[in-house]
C-alpha positions in Angstrom: -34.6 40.5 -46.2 -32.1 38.8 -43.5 -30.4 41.1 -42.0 -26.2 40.4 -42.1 -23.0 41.9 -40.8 -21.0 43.3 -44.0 -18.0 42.7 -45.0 -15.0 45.5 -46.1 -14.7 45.9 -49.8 -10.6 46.1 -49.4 -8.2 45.5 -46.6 -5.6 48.7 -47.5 -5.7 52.2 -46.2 -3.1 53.6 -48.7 -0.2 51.9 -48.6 -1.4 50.0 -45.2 -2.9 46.9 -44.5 -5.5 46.8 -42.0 -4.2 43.5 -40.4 -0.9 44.6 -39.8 -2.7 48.3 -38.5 -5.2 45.7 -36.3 -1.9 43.9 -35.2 0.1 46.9 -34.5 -2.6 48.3 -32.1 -3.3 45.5 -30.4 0.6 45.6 -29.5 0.3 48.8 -28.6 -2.6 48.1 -26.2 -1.0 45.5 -24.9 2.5 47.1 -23.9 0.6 50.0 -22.2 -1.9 48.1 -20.4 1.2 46.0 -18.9 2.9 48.9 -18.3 0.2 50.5 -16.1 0.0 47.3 -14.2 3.7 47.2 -13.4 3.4 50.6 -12.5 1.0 49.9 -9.7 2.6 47.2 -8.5 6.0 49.2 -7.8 7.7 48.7 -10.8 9.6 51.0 -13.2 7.2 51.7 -16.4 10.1 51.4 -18.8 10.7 48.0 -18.1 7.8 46.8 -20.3 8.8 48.5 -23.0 11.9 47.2 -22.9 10.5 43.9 -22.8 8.3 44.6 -25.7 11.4 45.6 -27.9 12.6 41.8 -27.7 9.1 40.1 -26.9 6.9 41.9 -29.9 9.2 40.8 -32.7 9.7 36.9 -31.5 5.9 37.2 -30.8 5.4 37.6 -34.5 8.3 35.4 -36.0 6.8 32.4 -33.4 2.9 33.0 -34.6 4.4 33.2 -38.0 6.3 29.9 -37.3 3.4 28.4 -36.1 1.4 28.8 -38.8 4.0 27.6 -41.7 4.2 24.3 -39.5 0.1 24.0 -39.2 -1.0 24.9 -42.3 2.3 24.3 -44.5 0.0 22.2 -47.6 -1.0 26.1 -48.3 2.0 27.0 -49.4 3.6 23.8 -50.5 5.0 23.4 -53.7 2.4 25.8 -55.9 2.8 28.9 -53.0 6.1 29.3 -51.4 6.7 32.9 -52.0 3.3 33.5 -49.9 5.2 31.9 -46.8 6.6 35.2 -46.1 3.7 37.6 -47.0 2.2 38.1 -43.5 -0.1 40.5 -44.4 -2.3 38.6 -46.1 -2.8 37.0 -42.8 -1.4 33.6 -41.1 -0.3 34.5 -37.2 -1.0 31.7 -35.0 -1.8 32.7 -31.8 -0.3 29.9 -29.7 3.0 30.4 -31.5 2.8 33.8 -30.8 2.4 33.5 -27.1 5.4 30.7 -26.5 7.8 32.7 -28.5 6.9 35.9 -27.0 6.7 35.2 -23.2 9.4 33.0 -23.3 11.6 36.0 -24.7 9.7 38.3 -22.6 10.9 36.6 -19.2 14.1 36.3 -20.4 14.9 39.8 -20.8 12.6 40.9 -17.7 15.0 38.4 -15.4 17.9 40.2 -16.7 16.4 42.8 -15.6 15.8 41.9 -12.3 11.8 41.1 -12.6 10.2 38.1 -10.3 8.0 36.5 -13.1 4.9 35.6 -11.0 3.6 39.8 -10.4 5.5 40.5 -14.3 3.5 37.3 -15.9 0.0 38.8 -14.3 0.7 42.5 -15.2 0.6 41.4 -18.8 -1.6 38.9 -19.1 -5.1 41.0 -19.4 -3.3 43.0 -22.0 -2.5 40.3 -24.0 -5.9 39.1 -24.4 -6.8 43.1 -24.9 -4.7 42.1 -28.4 -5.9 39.1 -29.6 -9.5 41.0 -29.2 -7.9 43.6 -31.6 -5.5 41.7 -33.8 -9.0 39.5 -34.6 -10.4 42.4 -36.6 -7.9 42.0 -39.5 -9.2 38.4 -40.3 -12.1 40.6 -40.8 -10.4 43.0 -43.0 -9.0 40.0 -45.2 -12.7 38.2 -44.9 -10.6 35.1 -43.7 -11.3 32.6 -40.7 -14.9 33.0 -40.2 -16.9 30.0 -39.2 -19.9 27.5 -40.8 -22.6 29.5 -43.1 -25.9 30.4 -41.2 -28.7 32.4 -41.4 -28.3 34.2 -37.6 -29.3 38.3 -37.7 -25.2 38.4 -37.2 -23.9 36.6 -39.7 -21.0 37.8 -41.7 -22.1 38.3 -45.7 -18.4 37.0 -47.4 -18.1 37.8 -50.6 -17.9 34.9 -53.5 -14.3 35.0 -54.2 -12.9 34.3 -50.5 -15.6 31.5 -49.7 -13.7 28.1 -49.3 -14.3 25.4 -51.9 -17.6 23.7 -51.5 -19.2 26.3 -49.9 -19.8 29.2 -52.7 -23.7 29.0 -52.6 -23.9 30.2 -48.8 -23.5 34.2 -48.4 -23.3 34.7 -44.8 -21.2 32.9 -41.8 -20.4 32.9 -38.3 -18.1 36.0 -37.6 -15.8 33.8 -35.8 -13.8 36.8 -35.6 -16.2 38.7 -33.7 -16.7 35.9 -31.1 -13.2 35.6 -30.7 -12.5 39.4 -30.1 -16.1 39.6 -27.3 -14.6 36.6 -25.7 -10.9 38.2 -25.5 -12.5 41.7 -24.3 -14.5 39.9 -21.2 -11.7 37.7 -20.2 -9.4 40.5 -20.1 -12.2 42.2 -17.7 -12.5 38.7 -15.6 -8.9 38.9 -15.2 -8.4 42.8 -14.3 -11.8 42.7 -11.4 -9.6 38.6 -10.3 -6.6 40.9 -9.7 -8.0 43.2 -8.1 -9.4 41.4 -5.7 -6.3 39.7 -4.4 -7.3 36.3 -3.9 -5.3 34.5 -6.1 -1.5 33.4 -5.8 0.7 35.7 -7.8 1.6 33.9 -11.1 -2.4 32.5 -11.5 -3.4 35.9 -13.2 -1.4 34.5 -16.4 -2.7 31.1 -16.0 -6.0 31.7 -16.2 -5.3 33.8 -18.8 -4.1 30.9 -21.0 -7.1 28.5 -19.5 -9.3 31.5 -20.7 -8.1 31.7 -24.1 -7.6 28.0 -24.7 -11.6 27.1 -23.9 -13.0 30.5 -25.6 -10.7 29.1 -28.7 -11.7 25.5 -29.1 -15.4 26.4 -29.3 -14.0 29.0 -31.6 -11.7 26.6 -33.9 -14.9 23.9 -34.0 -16.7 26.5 -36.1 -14.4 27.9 -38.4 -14.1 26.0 -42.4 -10.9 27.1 -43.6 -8.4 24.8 -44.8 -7.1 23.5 -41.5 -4.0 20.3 -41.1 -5.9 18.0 -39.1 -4.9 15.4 -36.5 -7.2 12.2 -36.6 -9.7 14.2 -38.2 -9.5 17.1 -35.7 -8.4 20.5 -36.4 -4.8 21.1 -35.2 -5.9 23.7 -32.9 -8.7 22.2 -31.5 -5.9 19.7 -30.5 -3.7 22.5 -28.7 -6.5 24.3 -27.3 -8.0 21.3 -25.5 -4.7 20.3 -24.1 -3.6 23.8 -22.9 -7.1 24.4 -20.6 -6.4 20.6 -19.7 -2.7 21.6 -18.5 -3.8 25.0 -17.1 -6.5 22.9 -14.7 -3.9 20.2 -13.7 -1.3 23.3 -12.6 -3.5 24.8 -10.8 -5.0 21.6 -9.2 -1.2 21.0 -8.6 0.0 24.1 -7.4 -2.8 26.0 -5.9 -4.8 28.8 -7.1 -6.3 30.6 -3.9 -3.6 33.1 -1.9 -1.9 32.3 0.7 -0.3 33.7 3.5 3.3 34.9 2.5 3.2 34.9 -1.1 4.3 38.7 -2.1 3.4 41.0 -4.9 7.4 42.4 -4.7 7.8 43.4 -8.3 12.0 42.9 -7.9 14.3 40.3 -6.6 15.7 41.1 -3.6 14.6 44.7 -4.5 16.9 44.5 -7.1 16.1 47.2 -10.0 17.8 47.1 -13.1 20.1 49.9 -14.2 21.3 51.1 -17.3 24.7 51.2 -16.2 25.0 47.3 -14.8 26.0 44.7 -17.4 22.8 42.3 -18.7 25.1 39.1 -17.4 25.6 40.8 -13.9 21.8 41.2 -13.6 20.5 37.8 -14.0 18.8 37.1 -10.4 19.1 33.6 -9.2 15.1 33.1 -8.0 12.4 34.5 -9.2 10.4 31.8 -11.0 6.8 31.4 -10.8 6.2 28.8 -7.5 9.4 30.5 -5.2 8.8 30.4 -2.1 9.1 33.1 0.9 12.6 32.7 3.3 11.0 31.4 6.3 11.5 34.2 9.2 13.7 33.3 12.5 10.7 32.3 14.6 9.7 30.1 11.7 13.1 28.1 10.9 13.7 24.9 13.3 10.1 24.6 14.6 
């Protein structure tokens, strides 16, 4: 007899879907990771959290988002009211990630945060929660790769095997390889850190290097119904061109340390308080590539 990873009978705990559950604690993970991170670097714990109120929820609507725009023949005409039912599954990722940092530095500039040492404080926990989120496709015995016969492979039961495919029992846990990959970049990046050779702001873009090439090996394996761009899977597509983009930046702009470049976790030492006005906050530098005020012996050489 082959031996075969099983597969969950049902996806509820009660009243409680296991995706959302998997979702919800990979957020969790993911705000306290960041906020030890920022701790260590000088800055004030609450300020991730405060983050996360604003970055969590556009997180969700943008993976949501990105789904409905990838995969919108699903629901379109015979499905529509299953556009909104998000626990049966249908977050993608890259969605996920542009809607939520993008509102994420928005509210930590308000507060006063330089988004090179805020970007790298979050980034291992954010692949901590795509490890975790990936166990509710497991839950909904969704997104798993090509049939095979491996000691590991994933028994799905008859009713969720796509069409074409119902005499094959077992497939890749795509799922699976997705969450390992997640767990070891997230290591990679905490030990890189650590280390202090790398400019401040190049935590987070390995991160997103990282995810994009463990994804597209990922996405070439999986047989769900897909929207496809000359014959290639959409995300294949996205994935390729992130890594691409991610090794021309750093090609660019430099990946190794260099003297000057500063861990500071505020402009100017500025730290928000509770008690200044949002639009009074908003720090005029900050971004990813600013440079260091040359000192006095420095200027007019």
């Amino acid at each position: 007899m082959l031996a075969f990873l099983p597969s969950p009978s049902d996806n509820h705990w009660g009243p409680f879907h296991f995706y959302g559950l998997c979702i919800a604690l990979g957020v969790f993970a993911a705000v306290e990771i960041a906020t030890r991170r920022w701790h260590a670097r000088g800055g004030d714990p609450d300020d991730m959290w405060a983050i996360a109120i604003w970055a969590v929820p556009a997180g969700l609507i943008g993976a949501r988002i990105y789904h409905l725009i990838t995969d919108w023949r699903t629901y379109i005409p015979d499905h529509i009211s299953g556009m909104v039912k998000v626990w049966d599954g249908g977050l993608g990722i890259p969605g996920g990630i542009i809607a939520g940092v993008a509102v994420g530095i928005w509210v930590g500039r308000r507060r006063g945060m330089r988004l090179p040492p805020g970007l790298d404080a979050v980034a291992p926990g954010m692949a901590v929660a795509q490890a975790i989120g990936r166990w509710g496709n497991w839950f909904n015995q969704e997104l798993f790769g090509r049939p095979t016969t491996l000691p590991w492979g994933l028994r799905i039961d008859l009713a969720h095997r796509p069409v074409g495919y119902a005499q094959y029992a077992t497939f890749h846990p795509t799922f699976l390889y997705e969450s390992l990959w997640n767990l070891a970049l997230a290591g990679a990046l905490i030990l890189l850190d650590r280390k202090r050779v790398v400019r401040p702001g190049r935590i987070f873009a390995l991160y997103i290097g990282g995810y994009a090439f463990g994804r597209f090996f990922v996405e070439a394996l999986r047989v769900d119904h897909a929207s496809l761009i000359l014959g290639i899977r959409v995300n294949i597509w996205v994935s390729g061109i992130a890594f691409i983009g991610v090794c021309i930046y750093l090609a660019v702009r430099g990946l190794r340390r260099r003297p000057g470049d500063s861990d500071e976790p505020y402009v100017d030492g500025h730290r928000f308080s509770p008690d200044t006005d949002l639009d009074e906050a908003e720090p005029d530098d900050g971004g990813v590539d600013a440079e260091p005020e040359p000192s006095a012996g420095e200027q007019g050489g």
